[in-house]
C-alpha positions in Angstrom: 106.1 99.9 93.9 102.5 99.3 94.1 100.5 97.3 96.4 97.0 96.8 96.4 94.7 95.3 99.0 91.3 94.0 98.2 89.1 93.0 101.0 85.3 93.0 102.5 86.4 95.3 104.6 83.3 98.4 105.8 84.2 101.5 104.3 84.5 103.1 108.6 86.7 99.7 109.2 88.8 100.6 105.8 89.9 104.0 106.6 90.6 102.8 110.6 93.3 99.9 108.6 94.6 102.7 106.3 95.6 104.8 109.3 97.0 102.1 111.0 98.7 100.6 108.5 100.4 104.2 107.5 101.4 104.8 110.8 103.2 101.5 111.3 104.8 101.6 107.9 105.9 105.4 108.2 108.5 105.3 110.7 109.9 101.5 109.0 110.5 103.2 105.8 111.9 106.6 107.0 114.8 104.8 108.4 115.9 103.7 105.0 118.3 106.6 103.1 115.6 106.7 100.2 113.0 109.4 99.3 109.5 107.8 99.3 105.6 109.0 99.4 103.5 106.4 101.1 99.8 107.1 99.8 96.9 105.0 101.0 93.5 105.4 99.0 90.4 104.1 99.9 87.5 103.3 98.5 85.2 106.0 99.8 88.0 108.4 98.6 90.2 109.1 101.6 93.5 109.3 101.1 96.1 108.9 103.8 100.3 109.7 102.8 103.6 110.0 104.4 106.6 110.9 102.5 109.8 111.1 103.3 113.4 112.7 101.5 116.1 112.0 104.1 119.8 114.6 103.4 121.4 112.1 101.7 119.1 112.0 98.7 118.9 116.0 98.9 122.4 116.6 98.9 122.8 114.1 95.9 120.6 115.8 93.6 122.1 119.0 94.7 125.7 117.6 93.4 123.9 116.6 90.4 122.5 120.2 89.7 126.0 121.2 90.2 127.6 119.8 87.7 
């Protein structure tokens, strides 16, 4: 999944939103069983991420390497 978010936006005021906005969606998504990386660019190149692989996900790839 992609999103992209186009606004007017100063490049100070973009990289405040970026944090926010990873910080808020962090702890919604780790509560899903599903490996994800959250990566925010902006537009002065700063780059904030989150990822997450809950043990559910790790111990299904490691049945799959199994067999």
């Amino acid at each position: 999944m992609e999103i992209r978010l186009i606004s007017t936006l100063t490049s100070e005021d973009e990289a405040q939103l970026a944090a926010t906005i990873c910080a808020a969606a962090a702890p919604l998504l780790d509560h899903l069983a599903i490996a994800y990386t959250l990566r925010i660019e902006t537009t002065d190149g700063k780059t904030f991420h989150h990822h997450h692989a809950p043990d559910v996900v790790i111990s299904a790839r490691a049945a799959l390497a199994e067999n």
